[in-house]
C-alpha positions as CSV (number, residue, x, y, z in Angstrom):
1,X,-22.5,31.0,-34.8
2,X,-19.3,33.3,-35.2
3,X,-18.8,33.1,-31.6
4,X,-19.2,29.0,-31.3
5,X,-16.9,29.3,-34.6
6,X,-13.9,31.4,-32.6
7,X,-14.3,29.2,-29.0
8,X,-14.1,25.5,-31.3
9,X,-11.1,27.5,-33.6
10,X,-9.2,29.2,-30.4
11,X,-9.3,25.9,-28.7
12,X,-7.5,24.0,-31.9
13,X,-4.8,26.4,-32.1
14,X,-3.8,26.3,-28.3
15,X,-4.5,22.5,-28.5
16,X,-1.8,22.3,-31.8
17,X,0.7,24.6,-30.0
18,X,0.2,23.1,-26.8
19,X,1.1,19.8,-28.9
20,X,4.1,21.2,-31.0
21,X,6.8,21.0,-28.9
22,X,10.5,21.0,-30.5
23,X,12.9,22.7,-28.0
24,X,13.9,22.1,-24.7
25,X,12.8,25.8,-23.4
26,X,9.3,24.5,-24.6
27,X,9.5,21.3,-22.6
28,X,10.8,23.5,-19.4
29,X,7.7,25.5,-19.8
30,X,5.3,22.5,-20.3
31,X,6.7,20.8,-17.4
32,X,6.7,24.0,-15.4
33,X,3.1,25.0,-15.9
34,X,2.3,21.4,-15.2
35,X,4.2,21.6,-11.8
36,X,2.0,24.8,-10.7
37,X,-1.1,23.5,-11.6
38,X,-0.4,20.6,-9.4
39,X,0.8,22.5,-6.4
40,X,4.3,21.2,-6.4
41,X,6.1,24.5,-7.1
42,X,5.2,27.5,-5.8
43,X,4.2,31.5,-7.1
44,X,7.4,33.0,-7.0
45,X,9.5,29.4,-8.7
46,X,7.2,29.8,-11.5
47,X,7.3,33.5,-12.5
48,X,11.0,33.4,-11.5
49,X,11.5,29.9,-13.8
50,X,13.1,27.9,-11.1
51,X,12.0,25.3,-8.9
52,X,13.1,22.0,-10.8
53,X,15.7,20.9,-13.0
54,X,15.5,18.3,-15.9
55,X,17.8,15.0,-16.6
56,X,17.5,12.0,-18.9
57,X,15.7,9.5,-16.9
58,X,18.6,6.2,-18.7
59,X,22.1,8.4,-19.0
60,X,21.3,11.8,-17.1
61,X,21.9,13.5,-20.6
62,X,19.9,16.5,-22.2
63,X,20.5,18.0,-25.6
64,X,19.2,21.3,-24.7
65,X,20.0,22.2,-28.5
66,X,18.0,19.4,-30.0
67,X,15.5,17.4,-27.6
68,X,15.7,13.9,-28.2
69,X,13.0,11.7,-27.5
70,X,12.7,9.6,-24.6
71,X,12.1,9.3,-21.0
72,X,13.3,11.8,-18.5
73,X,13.5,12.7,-14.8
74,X,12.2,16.0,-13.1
75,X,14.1,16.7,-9.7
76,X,12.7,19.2,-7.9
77,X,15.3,19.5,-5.3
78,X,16.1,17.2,-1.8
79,X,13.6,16.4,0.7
80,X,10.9,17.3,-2.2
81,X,8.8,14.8,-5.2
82,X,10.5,13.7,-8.5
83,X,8.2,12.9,-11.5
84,X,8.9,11.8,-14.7
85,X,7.5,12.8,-18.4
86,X,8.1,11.1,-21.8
87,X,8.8,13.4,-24.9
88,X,7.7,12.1,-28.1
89,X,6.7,12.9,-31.6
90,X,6.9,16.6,-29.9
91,X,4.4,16.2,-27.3
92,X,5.2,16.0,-23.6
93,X,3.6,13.5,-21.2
94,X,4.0,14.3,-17.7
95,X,4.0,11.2,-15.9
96,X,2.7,12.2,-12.1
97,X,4.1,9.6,-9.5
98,X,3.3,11.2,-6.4
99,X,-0.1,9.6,-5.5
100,X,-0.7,5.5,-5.4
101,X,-3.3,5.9,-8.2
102,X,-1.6,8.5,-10.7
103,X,1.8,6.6,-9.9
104,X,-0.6,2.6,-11.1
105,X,-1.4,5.1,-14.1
106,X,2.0,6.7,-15.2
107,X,3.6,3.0,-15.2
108,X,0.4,1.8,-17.5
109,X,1.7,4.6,-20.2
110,X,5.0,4.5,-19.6
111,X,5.1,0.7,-20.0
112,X,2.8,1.2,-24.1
113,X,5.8,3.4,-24.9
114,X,8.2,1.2,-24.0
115,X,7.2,-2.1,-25.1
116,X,6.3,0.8,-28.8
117,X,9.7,1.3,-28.9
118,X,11.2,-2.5,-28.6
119,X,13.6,-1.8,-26.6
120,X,15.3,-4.7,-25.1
121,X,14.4,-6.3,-21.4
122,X,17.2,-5.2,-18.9
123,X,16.5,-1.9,-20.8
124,X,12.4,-2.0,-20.0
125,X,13.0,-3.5,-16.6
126,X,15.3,-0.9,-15.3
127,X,12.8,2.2,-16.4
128,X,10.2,0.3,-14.5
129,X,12.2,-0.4,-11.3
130,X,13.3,3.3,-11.3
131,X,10.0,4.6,-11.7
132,X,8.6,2.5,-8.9
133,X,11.9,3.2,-6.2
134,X,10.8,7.0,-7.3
135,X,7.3,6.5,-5.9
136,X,8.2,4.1,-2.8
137,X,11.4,6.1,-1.9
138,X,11.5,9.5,-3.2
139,X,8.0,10.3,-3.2
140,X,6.8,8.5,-0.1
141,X,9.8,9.1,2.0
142,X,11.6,12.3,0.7
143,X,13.3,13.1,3.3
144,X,14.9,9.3,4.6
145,X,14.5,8.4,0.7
146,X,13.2,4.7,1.9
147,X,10.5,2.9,1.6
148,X,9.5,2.1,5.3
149,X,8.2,-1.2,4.6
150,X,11.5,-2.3,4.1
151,X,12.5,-2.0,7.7
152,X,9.9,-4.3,9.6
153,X,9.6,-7.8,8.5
154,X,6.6,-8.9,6.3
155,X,4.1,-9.9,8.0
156,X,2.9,-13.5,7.3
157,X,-1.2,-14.4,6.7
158,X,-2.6,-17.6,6.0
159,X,-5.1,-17.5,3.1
160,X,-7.6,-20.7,3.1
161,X,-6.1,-22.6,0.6
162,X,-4.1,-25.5,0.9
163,X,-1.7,-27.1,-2.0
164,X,-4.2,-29.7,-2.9
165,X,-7.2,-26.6,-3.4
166,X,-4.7,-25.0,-5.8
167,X,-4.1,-27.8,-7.8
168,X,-7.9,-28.2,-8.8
169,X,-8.1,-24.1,-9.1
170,X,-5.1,-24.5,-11.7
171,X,-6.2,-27.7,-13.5
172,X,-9.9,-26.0,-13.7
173,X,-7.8,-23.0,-15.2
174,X,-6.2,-25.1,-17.2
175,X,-8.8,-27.0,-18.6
176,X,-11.1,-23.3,-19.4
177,X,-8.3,-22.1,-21.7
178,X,-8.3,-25.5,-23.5
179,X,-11.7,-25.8,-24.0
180,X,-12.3,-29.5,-22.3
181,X,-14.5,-30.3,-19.8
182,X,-14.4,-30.5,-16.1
183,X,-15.9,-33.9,-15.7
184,X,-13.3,-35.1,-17.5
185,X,-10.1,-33.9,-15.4
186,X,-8.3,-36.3,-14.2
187,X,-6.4,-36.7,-10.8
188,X,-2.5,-37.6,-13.2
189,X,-3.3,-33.8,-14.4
190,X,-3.2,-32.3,-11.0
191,X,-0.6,-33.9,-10.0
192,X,1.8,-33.0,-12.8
193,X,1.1,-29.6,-11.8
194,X,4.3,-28.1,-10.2
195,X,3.4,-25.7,-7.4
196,X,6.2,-23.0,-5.8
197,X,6.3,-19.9,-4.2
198,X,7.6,-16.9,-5.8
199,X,10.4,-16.0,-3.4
200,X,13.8,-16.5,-1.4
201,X,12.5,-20.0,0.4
202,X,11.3,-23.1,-1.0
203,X,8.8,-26.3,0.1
204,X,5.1,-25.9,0.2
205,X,3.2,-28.8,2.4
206,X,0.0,-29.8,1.1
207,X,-2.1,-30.1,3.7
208,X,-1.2,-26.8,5.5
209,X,-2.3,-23.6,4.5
210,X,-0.6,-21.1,1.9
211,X,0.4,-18.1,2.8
212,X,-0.7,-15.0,0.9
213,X,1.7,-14.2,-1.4
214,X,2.5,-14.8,-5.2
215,X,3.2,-18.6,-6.6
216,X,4.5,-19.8,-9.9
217,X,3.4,-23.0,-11.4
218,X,4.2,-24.9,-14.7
219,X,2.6,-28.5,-16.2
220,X,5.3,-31.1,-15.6
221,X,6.8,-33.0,-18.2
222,X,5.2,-30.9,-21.2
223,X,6.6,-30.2,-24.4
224,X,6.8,-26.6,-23.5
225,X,8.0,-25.3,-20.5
226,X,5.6,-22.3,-19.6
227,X,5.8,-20.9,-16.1
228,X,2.6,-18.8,-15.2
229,X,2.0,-16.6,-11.9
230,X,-1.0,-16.6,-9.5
231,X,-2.1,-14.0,-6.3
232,X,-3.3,-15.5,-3.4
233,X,-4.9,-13.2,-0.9
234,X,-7.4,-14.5,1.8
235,X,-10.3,-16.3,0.1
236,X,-9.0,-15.2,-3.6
237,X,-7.3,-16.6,-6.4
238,X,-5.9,-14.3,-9.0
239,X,-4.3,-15.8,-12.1
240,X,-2.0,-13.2,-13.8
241,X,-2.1,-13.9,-17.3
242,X,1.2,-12.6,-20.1
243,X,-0.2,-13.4,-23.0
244,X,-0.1,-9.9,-24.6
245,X,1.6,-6.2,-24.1
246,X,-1.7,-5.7,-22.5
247,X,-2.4,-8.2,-20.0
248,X,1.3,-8.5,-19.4
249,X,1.2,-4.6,-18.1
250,X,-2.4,-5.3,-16.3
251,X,-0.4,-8.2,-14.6
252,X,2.5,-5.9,-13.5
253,X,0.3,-3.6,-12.1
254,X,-1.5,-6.2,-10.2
255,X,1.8,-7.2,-8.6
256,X,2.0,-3.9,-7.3
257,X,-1.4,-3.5,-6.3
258,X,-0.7,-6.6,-3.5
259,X,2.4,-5.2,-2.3
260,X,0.8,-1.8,-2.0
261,X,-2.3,-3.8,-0.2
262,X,0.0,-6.1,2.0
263,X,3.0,-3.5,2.9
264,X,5.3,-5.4,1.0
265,X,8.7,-4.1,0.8
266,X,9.2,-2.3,-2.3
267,X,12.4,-4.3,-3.5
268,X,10.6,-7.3,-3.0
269,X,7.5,-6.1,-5.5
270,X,10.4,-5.1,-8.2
271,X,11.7,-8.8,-7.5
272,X,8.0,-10.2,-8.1
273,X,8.2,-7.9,-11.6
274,X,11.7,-8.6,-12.8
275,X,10.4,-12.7,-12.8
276,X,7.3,-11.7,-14.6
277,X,9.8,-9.9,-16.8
278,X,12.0,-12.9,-17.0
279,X,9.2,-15.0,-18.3
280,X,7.3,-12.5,-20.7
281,X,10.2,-10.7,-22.6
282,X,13.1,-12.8,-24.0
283,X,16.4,-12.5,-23.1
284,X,18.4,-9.7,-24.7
285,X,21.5,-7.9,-24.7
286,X,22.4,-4.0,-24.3
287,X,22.4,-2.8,-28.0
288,X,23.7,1.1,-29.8
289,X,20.3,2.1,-28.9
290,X,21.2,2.5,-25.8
291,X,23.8,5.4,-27.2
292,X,20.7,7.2,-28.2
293,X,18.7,7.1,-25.2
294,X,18.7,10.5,-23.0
């Protein structure tokens, strides 16, 4: 029982130091024992403290005399990964963006802390852009810092849908969320449905089929002008919904997920999120806060 006792008691107080984190030498050697766990530095960096340096992910600031909350970047040198953490309430969360999967999973957390904080939308977007081009570019491609995707041209696959098939897919969307009833959908509906594609060229035929890709589409002469987002890919239909923090982030990473899936360029997936942005956060304008941000 003593024993159990000391384990469960040994365990709090490294969990609450681990936890209590105030100065920036304490973040260094959170972030540095984080680093060698992973692999990324090596022996010698970490007994001799070197290996990576810190900045402020928004300004390039650090206060090392007072860490202030916030986002911030670790550089581990050229030709080698960058990662970002988020210091809060003094706790450290390393955000690892070196695989596909840990990268989907760092921009799910850092995402809750940002929409926590309110900050404003150019302010939200830009974290979000910077941590994907750190994935695509830095972390991909250290050493050309690009995201090869960007240097071939997209390739273009038919799905099987043509205009008309996405009309009834929307209008039987459509008619879910309101509660009414299939039978009773009429053909005026579908037709006041507005169908585009989400990118740099226009004009859809109806009786050819779509490409894969992302489309927008909003109800025509409504009250409320609401534009909404689906995925088409192959046989599927995915409706991206932005009716919450949550399914706002589940729809950003599902964005991603098809540009990782199709070898999309990576500017063109941060073009697909900054009009998902445009249509979930309202507009805003740089504020002091951003005087405060590291």
């Amino acid at each position: 029982m003593n024993k159990y006792f000391f384990i469960v008691l040994l365990f709090l107080v490294t969990y609450g130091k681990a936890q209590n984190i105030s100065t920036f030498k304490e973040v260094e050697n959170n972030i540095r024992q984080a680093l060698y766990k992973k692999g990324f530095i090596t022996q010698r960096e970490y007994s001799e403290n070197k290996g990576f340096s810190i900045y402020g992910t928004y300004q390039r600031k650090v206060d090392k005399k007072k860490m202030r909350e916030g986002i911030y970047d670790v550089n581990l040198g050229n030709h080698r990964p960058k990662f970002n953490f988020i210091y809060e309430d003094y706790k450290v969360t390393f955000l690892d963006v070196n695989s596909f999967e840990n990268f989907l999973e760092s921009l799910r957390i850092e995402m809750i802390y940002l929409l926590k904080k309110g900050y404003c939308r150019e302010i939200t977007l830009d974290y979000v852009k910077r941590l994907i081009r750190t994935h695509y570019s830095f972390n991909r491609n250290p050493r050309d810092l690009i995201n090869k995707n960007c240097e071939f041209p997209e390739e273009r696959i038919l799905s099987t849908f043509n205009l008309n098939d996405i009309y009834r897919k929307i209008a039987i969307e459509i008619a879910q969320k309101e509660d009414l009833i299939k039978a009773n959908l009429q053909v005026e509906k579908i037709e006041n449905i507005a169908v585009s594609k989400v990118s740099v060229y226009f004009g859809l035929k109806e009786n050819e089929k779509l490409e894969d890709g992302i489309y927008s589409y909003h109800i025509e002469n409504s009250d409320v002008f609401n534009k909404n987002y689906i995925i088409i890919n192959g046989n599927d239909i995915k409706f991206l919904k932005i009716n919450s923090d949550e399914s706002f982030i589940n729809s950003l990473q599902e964005i991603i997920l098809f540009g990782e899936k199709k070898n999309i360029c990576s500017e063109k997936t941060i073009w697909y999120v900054e009009q998902l942005f445009s249509n979930y956060m309202e507009d805003s304008c740089f504020s002091e806060i951003t005087s405060d941000l590291p």
